[in-house]
Steps between C-alpha positions, in 0.01 A plus 500: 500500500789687585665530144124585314495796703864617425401411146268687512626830633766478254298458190299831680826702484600392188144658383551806702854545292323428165178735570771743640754503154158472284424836658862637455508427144166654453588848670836525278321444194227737571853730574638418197199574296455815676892590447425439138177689484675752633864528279198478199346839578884604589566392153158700350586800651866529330353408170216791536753673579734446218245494273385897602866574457476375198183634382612850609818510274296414204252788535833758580 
């Protein structure tokens, strides 16, 4: 009886690690995606930017 209850609280920790490193992986993709999200409208910005530059010296 002993050993099914040891058994038993190990296979609970192992789950506890799993549910614990599924949940870590989640949050740094929803990071990443943000980070990316974010360098994109970085990346939008510049080109309006460039492209109003540009725009400009063609009409002087």
């Amino acid at each position: 009886m002993g050993s099914a209850r040891a058994t038993a609280i190990v296979f609970t920790i192992i789950n506890f690690a799993i549910i614990i490193a599924i949940i870590i992986g989640i949050y740094k993709a929803i990071q990443g995606f943000k980070n990316y999200v974010n360098r994109n409208k970085e990346m939008e910005k510049k080109i309006d930017i460039i492209l109003n530059n540009l725009e400009n010296k063609k009409d002087n």
